[in-house]
Backbone as a ProteinNet text record, in pm:
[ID]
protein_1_A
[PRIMARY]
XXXXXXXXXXXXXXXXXXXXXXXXXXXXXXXXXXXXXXXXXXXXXXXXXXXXXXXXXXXXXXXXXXXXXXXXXXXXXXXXXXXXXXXXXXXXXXXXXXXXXX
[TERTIARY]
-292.5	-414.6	-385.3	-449.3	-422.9	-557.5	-522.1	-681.1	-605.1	-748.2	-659.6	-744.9	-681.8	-734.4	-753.2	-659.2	-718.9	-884.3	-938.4	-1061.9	-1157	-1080.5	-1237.3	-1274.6	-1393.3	-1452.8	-1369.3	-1438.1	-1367.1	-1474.7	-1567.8	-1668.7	-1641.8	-1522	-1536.9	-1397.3	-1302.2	-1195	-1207.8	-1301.8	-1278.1	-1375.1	-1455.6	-1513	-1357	-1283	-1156.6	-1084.9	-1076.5	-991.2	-1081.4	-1185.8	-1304.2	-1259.7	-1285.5	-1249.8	-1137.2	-990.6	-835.9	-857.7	-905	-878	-971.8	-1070.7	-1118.4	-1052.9	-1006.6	-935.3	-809.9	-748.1	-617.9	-661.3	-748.4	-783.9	-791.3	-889.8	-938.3	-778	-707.7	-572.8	-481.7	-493.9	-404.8	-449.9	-603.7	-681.7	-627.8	-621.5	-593.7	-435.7	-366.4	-209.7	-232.2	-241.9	-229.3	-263.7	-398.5	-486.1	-356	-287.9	-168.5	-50.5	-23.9	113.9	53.5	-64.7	-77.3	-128.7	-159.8	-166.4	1.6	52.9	215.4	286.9	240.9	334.8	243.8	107.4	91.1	113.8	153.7	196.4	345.5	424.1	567.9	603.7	466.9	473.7	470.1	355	273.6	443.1	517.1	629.7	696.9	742.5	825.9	719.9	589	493.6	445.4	466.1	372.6	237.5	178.3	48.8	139.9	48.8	92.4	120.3	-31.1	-38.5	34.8	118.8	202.2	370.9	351.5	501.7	475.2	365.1	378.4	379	316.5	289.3	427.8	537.8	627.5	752.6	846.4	955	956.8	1041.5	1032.7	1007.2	927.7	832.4	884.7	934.5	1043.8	954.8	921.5	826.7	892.7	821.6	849.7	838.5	770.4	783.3	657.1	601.8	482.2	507.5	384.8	389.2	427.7	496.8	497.3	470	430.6	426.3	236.6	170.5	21.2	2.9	-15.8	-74.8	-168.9	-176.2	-342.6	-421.1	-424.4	-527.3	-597.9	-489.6	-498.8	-479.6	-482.4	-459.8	-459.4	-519.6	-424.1	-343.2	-277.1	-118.5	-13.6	30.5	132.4	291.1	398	545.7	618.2	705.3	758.7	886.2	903.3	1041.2	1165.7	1167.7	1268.7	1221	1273.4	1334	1339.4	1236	1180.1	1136.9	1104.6	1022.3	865	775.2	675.9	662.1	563.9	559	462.8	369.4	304.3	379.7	498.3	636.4	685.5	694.8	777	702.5	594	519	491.8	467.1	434.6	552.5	670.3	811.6	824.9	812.2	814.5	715.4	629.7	489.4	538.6	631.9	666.4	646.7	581.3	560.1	680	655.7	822.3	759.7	808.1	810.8	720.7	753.5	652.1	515.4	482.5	339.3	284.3	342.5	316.2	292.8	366.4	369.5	230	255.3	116.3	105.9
3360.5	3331.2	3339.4	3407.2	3452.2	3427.9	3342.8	3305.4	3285.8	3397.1	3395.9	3303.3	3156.1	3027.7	3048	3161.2	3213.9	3266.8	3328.2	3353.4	3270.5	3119.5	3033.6	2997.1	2960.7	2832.4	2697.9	2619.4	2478	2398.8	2457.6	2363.6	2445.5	2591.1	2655.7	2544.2	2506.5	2470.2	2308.9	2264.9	2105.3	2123.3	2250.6	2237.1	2288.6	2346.2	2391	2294.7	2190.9	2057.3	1954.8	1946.1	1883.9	1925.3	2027.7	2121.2	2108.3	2102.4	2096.9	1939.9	1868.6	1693.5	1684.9	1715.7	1672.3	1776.4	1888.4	1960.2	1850.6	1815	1726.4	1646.1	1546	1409.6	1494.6	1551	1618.5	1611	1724.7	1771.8	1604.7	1518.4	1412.4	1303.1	1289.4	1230.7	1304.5	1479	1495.7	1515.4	1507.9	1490.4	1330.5	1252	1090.7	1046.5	1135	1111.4	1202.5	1287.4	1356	1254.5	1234.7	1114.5	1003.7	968.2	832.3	872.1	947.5	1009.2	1047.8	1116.8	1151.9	976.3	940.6	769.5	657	742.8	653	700.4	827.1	910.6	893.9	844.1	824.3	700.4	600.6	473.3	455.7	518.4	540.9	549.4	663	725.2	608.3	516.6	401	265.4	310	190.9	79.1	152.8	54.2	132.7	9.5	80.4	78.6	182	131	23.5	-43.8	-163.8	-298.5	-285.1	-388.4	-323.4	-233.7	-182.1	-247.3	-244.4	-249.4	-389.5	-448.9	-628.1	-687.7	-591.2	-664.3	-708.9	-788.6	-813.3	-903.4	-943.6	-1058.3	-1050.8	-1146	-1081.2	-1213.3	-1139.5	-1231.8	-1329.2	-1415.5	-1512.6	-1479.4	-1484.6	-1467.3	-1600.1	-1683.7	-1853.2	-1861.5	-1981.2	-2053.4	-2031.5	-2028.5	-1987.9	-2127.7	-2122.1	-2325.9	-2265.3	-2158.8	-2141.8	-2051.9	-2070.6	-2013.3	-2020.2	-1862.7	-1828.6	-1899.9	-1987.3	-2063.5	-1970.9	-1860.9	-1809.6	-1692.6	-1718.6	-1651.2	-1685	-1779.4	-1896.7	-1787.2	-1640.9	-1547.2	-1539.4	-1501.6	-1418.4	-1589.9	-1565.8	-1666	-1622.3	-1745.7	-1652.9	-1799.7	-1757.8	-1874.8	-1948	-1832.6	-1927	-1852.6	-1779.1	-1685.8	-1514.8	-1460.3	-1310.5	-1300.6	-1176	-1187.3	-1245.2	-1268	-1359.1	-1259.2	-1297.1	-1228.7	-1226.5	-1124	-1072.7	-1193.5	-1256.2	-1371	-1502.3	-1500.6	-1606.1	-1592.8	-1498.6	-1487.7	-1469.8	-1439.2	-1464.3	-1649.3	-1680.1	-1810.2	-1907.5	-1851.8	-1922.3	-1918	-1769.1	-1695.2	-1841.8	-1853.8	-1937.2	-2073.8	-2131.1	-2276.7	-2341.7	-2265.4	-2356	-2365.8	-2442.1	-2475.3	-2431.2	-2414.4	-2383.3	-2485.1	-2611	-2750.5	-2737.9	-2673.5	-2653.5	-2543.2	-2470.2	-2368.4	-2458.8	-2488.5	-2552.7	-2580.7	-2557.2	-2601.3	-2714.9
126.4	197.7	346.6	403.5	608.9	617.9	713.3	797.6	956.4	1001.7	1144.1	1258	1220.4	1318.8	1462.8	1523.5	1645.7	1662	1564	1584.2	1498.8	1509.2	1418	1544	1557.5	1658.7	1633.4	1715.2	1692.5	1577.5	1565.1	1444.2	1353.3	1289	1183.5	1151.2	1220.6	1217.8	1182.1	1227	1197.3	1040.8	1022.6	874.1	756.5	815.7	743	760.7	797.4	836	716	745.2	611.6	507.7	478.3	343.9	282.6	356.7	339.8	296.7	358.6	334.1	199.8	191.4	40.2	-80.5	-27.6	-123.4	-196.4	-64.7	-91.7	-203.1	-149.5	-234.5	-366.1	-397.4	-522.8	-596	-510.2	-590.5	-609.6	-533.1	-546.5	-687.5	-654.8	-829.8	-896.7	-890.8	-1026.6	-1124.9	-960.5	-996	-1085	-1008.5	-1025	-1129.7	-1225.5	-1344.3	-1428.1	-1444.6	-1473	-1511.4	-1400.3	-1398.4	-1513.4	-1484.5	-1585.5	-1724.1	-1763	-1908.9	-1969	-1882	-1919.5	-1937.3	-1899.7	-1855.6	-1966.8	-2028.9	-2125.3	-2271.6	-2270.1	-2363.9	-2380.3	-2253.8	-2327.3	-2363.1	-2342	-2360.7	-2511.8	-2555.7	-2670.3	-2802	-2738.8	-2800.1	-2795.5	-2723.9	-2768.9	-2870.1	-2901.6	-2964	-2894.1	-2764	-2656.4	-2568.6	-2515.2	-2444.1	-2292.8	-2231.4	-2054.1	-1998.4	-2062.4	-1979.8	-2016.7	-2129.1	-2235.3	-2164.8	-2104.7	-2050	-1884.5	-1820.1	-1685	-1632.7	-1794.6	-1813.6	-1824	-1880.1	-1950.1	-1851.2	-1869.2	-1776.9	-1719.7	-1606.5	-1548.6	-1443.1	-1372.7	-1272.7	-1147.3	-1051	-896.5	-812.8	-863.9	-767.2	-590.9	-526.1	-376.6	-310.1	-407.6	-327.2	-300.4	-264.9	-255.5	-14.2	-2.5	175.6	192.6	315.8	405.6	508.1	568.6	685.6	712.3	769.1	815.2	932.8	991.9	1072.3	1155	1253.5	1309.8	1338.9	1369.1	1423.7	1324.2	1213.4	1089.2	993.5	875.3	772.8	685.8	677.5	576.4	591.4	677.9	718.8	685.5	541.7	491.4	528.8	509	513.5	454.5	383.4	261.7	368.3	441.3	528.5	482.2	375.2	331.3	432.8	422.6	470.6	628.5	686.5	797.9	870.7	1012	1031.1	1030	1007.6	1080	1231.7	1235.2	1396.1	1447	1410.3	1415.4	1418.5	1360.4	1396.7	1538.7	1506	1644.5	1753.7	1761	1871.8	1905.3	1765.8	1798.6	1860.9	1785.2	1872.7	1969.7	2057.5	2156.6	2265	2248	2331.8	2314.2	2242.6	2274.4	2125.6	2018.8	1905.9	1836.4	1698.1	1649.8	1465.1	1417.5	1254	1193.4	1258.2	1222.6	1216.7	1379.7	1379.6	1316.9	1210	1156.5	1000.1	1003.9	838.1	777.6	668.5	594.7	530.6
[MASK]
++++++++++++++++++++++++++++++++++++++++++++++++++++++++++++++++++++++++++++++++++++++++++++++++++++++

């Protein structure tokens, strides 16, 4: 396929930019709808469903949060790994882990 982008306009080019991006999606559903038929078909072959394989195992609790965001009571952090970037800002300004606590 030669398409010579030197002689599109700029509105033939952002419709070939449209076109390429929903092409993608299209092709990515239909890879993805692919992968999960193959993955419930080799499930099937051991006498399980997908969803009894993806259910199964032991599953790593990450911990209950002690720590919330004030200005954001979503943004949780257990006190284990990283700090968040919202930690450390808040350390950064004078607060202490305390006033974070929940």
């Amino acid at each position: 396929m030669d398409i010579d982008l030197e002689a599109l306009s700029r509105d033939e080019l952002q419709q070939l930019i449209s076109d390429a991006q929903k092409a993608l999606k299209s092709v990515d559903a239909r890879r993805r709808a692919e992968a999960k038929r193959a993955a419930e078909k080799a499930a099937k072959e051991f006498g399980f469903s997908l969803d009894e394989v993806l259910d199964a195992g032991p599953k790593g609790s990450k911990g209950a949060p002690k720590y919330a965001n004030p200005a954001d009571p979503s943004q949780t952090w257990t006190g284990r790994g990283r700090k968040p970037n919202w930690v450390i800002a808040a350390l950064e300004e004078g607060k202490t882990l305390d006033d974070l606590a929940l």
